[in-house]
PAZA-482998 format. One line per 3 residues: number of its first residue (from 0); for each residue x, y, z of C-alpha. Coordinates in nm, 3 decimals, always signed. Layout:
NUM) X,Y,Z; ...
This chain:
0) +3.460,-24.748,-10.907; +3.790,-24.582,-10.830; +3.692,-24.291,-11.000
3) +3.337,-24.252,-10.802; +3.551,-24.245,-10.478; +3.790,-24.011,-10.560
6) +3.508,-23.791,-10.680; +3.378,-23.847,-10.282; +3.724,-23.810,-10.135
9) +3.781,-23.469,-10.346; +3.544,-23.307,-10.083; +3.759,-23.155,-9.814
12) +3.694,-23.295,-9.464; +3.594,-22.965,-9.278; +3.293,-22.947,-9.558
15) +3.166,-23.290,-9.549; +2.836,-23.314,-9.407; +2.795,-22.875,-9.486
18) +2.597,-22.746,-9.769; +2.645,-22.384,-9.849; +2.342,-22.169,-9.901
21) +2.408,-21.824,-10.123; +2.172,-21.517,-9.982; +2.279,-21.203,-10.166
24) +2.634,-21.164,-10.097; +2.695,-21.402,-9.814; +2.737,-21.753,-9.834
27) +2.605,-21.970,-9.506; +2.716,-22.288,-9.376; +2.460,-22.541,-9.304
30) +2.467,-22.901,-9.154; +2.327,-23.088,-9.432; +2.098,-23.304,-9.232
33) +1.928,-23.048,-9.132; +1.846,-22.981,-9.462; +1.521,-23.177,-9.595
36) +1.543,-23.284,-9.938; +1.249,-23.020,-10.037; +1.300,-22.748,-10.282
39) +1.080,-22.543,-10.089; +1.184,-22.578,-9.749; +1.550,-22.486,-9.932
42) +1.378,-22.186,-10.069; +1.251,-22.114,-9.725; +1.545,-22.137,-9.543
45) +1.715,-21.955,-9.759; +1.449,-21.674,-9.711; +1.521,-21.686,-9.378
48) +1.875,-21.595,-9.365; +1.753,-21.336,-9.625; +1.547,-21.156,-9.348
51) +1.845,-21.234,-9.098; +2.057,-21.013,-9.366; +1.763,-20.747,-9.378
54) +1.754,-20.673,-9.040; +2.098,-20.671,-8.940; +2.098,-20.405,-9.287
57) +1.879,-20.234,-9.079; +2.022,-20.202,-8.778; +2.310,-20.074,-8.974
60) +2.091,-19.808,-9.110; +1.927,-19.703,-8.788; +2.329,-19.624,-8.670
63) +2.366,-19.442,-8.910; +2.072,-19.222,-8.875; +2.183,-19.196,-8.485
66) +2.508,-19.069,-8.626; +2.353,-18.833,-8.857; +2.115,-18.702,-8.582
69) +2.404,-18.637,-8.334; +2.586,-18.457,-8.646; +2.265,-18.212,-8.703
72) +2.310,-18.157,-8.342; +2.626,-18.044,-8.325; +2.554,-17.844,-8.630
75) +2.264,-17.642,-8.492; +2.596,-17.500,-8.193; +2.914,-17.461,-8.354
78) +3.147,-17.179,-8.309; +2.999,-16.873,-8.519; +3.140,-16.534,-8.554
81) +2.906,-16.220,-8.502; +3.003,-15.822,-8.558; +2.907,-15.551,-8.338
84) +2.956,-15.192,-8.475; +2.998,-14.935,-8.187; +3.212,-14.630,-8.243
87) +3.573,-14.605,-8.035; +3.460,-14.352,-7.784; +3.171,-14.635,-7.662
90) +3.397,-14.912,-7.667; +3.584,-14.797,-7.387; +3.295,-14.907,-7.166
93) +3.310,-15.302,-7.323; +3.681,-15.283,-7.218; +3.645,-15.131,-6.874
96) +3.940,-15.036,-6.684; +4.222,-15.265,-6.732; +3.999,-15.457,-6.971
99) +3.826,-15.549,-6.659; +3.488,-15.552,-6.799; +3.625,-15.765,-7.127
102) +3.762,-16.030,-6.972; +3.452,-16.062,-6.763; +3.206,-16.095,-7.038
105) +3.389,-16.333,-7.239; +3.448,-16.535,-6.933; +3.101,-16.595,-6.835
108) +2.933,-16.558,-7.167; +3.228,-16.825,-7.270; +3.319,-16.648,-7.554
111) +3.594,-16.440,-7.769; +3.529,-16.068,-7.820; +3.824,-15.885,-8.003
114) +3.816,-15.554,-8.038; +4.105,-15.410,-8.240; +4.235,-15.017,-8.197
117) +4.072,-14.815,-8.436; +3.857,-15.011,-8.582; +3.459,-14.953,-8.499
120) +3.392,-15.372,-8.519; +3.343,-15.581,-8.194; +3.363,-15.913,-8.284
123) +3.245,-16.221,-8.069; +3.279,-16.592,-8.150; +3.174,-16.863,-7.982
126) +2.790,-17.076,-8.007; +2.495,-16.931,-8.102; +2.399,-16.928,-7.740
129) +2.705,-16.780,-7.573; +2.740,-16.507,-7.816; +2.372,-16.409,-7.760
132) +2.489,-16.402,-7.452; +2.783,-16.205,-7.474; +2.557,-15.937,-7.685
135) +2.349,-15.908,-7.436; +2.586,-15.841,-7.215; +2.777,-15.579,-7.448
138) +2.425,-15.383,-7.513; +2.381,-15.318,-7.147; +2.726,-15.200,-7.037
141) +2.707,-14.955,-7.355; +2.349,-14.857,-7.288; +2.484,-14.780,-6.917
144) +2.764,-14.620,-7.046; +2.563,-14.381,-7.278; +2.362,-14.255,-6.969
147) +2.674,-14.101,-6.848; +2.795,-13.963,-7.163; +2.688,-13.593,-7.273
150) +2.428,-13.501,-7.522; +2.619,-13.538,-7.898; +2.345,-13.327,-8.088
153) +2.073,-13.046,-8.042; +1.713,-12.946,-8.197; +1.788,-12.625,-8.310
156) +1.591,-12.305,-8.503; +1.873,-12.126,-8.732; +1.840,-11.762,-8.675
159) +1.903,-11.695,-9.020; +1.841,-11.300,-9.098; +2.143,-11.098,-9.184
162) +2.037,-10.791,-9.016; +1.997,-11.024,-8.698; +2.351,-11.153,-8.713
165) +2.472,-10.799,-8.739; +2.348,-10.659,-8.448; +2.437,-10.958,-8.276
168) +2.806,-10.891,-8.404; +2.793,-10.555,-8.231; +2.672,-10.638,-7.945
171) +2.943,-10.907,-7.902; +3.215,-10.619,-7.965; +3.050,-10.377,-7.685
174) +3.117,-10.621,-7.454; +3.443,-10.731,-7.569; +3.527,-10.370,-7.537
177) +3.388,-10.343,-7.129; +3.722,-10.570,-7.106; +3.559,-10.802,-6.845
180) +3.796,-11.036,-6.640; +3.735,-11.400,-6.859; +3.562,-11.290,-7.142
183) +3.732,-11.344,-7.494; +3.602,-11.396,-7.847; +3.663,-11.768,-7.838
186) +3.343,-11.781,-7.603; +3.151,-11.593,-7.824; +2.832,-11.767,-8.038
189) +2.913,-11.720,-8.378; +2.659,-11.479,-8.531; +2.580,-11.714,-8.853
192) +2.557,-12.019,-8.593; +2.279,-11.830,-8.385; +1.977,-12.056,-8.310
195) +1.710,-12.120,-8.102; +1.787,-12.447,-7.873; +1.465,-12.656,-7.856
198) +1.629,-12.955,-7.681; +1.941,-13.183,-7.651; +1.969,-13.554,-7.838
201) +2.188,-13.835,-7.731; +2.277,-14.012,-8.052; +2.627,-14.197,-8.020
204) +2.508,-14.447,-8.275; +2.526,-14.391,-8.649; +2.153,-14.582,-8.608
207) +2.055,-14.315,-8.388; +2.103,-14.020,-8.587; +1.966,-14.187,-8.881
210) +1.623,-14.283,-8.652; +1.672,-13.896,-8.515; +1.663,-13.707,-8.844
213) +1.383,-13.982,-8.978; +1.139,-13.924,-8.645; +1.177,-13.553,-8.720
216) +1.089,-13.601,-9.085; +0.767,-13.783,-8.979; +0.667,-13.519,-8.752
219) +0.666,-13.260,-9.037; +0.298,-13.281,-9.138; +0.180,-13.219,-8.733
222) +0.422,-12.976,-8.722; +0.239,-12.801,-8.966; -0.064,-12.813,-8.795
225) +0.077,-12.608,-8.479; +0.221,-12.355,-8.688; -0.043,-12.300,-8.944
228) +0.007,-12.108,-9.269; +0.141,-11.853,-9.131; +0.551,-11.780,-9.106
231) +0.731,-11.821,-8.811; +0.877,-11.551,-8.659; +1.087,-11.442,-8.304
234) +1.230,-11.105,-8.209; +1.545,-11.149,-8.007; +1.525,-10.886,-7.702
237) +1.688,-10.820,-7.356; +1.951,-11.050,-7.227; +1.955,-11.311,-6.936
240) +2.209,-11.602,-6.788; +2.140,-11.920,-6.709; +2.263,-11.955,-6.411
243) +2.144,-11.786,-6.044; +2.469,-11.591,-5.987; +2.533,-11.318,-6.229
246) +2.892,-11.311,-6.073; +2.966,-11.653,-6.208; +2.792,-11.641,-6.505
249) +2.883,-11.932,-6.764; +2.595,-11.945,-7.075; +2.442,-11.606,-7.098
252) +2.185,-11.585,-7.430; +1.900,-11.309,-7.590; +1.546,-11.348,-7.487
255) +1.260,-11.403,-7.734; +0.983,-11.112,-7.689; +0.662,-11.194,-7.576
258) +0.374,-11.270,-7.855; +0.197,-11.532,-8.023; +0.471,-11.631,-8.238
261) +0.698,-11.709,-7.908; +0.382,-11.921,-7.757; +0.379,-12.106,-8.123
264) +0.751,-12.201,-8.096; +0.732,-12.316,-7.760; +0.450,-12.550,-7.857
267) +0.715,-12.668,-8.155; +0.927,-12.730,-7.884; +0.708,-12.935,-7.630
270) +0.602,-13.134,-7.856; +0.951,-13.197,-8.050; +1.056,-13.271,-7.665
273) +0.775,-13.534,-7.625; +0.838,-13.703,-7.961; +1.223,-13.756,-7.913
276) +1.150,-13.821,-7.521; +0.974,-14.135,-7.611; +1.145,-14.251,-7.881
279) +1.494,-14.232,-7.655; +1.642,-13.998,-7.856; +1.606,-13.739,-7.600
282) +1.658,-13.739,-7.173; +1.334,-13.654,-6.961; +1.420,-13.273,-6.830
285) +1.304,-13.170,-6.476; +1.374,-12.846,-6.482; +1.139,-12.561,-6.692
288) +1.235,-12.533,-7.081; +1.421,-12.188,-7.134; +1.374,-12.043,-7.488
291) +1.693,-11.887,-7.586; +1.946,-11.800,-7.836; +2.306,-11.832,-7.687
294) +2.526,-11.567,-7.718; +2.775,-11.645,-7.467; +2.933,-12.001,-7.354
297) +3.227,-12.040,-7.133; +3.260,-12.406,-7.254; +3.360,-12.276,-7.610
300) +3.635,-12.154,-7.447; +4.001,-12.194,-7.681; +4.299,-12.217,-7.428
303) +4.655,-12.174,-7.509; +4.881,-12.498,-7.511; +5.055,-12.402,-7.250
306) +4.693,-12.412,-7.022; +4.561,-12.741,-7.174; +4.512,-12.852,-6.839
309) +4.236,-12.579,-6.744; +4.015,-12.742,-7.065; +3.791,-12.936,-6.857
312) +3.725,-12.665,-6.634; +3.518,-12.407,-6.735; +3.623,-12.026,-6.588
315) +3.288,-11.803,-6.511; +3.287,-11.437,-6.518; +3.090,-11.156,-6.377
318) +2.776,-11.047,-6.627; +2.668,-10.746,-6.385; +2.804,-10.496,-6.622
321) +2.682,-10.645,-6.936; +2.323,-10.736,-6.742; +2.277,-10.382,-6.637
324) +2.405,-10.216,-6.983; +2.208,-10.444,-7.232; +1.884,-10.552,-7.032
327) +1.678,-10.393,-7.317; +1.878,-10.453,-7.662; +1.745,-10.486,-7.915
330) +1.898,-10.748,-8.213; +1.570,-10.760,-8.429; +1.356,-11.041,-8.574
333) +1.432,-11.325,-8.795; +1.201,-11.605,-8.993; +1.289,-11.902,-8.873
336) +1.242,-12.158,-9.228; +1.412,-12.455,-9.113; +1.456,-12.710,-8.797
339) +1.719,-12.885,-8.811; +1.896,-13.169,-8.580; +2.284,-13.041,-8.602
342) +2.579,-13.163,-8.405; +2.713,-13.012,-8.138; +3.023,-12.858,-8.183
345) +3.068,-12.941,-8.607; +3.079,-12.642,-8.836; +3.009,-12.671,-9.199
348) +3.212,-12.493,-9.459; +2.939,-12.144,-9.402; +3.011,-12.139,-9.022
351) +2.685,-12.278,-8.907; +2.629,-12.590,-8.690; +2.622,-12.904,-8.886
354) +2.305,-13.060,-8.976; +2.221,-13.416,-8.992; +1.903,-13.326,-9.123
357) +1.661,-13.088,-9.149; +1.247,-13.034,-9.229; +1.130,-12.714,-9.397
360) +0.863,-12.459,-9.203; +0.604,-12.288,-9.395
């Protein structure tokens, strides 16, 4: 008997009158009363502290999805990086004066743009959104920019005979020999640069003079169909200036005589001027095109260092004489096999301008 009650009394007195029911990993305390003495109303109950477990498991797992969510959120707008390439002489208008035009971008668009001296890359951090933004932003004040920028490149028509480029060589030193007030040899055409213009390009983008020299490529097979199977050939006579005062004469270039190979070049060059028009390449002209090979340009002009300040002004001089002496010369004729899209200004190692590329005439 002793032992039976000790067996009772062994039961601490916070769990008397509890019965502990096991569901997965958690125990529950139940009032044993409440318990009927039914195997299957203890399996039931039990079952239903099982479902208890399942949903609150699930409500666990629906926070964490939540969380997950607001993670892929964040994800799709974090701080990216994204390079611009513009060359140095553009970036001056993404600075602005002062870095005026900098700050301004990056303070609206919310964003970082670091542009380091010479180096070509522009680069902008900040979301997804804000550096679309600040792109956007950067294309237009370039784009603006560009507009006021001059022309980098030229259509041009070598004049390639070396008959030609003699006579043009003595025609240079008959005037050089009139000793006219402002005329030198440093604003004379070089004779193995001689060319027919057939327009100006504005390509300040390594991407533009690639899409320049590829549009010309294209054009190669209707290009062929204006000129035919014949050669192409122009005869350089008589002398003009491009401006209305022969006093203050600045570009003064040889004619191209009259005949049906002149009228076939011009149509090269309206439609060359159309193509490159559209595509951008190329600035609408108002004024009439002007067939001509330059023989004289006062912006070539070399000064001495101790005159560097006169460089950006260009110093006219009287063509009268040469006008009136050379109205009818005569420099000859020269097949023209080649047009090319050549920088202004570049020479390569033979003297002539430097081509980007080129398509072959028949």
């Amino acid at each position: 008997m002793e032992a039976s009650g000790h067996s009772t009394t062994s039961t601490p007195r916070c769990m008397r009158g509890i019965t502990l029911i096991h569901v997965g990993k958690r125990i529950y305390r139940v009032p044993t009363a409440s318990i009927p003495n039914n195997t299957i109303k203890h399996t039931m109950l039990a079952r239903q502290f099982s479902a208890i477990e399942d949903s609150e498991a699930k409500d666990e797992t629906r926070g964490e999805a939540v969380d997950d969510k607001n993670k892929i959120l964040s994800d799709t707008s974090p701080e990216i990086t994204i390079n611009l390439t513009y060359p140095q002489h553009l970036q001056k208008f993404i600075f602005g004066k002062n870095g005026y035009t900098l700050n301004q971008i990056q303070r609206d668009s919310k964003t970082t743009i670091t542009i380091k001296r010479g180096d070509d890359n522009v680069v902008i951090k900040g979301t997804k959104e804000n550096t679309e933004k600040a792109k956007k932003r950067i294309e237009n004040v370039v784009k603006w920019g560009i507009d006021k920028l001059q022309p980098t490149h030229f259509i041009s028509l070598p004049l390639t005979d070396l008959l030609l480029q003699q006579k043009v060589a003595d025609f240079q030193s008959g005037i050089a020999s009139l000793a006219i007030p402002n005329i030198d040899k440093t604003i004379f055409i070089r004779p193995n640069s001689l060319h027919l213009t057939m327009g100006v390009l504005n390509l300040h983008m390594k991407e533009d003079i690639e899409g320049a020299v590829q549009l010309l490529k294209s054009l190669s097979a209707e290009i062929y169909d204006l000129v035919g199977t014949r050669s192409v050939v122009a005869k350089l006579l008589g002398i003009a200036i491009m401006e209305n005062n022969p006093e203050k004469a600045n570009v003064l270039y040889a004619k191209v005589e009259e005949s049906e190979e002149r009228d076939v070049i011009i149509k090269i060059a309206e439609f060359l001027t159309t193509k490159f028009t559209e595509a951008g390449y190329m600035k609408k002209e108002n004024r009439p095109f002007k067939l001509h090979a330059t023989l004289i340009n006062t912006s070539h002009r070399k000064f001495a260092d101790k005159d560097k300040h006169k460089r950006n002004n260009r110093i006219p001089f009287s063509a009268i004489q040469i006008l009136n002496k050379y109205a009818d010369f005569e420099y000859g004729t020269s097949r023209i096999e080649k047009i090319h899209i050549s920088k202004i200004g570049a020479y390569d190692e033979s003297g002539m301008h430097r081509s980007e590329g080129h398509i072959t005439l028949p």
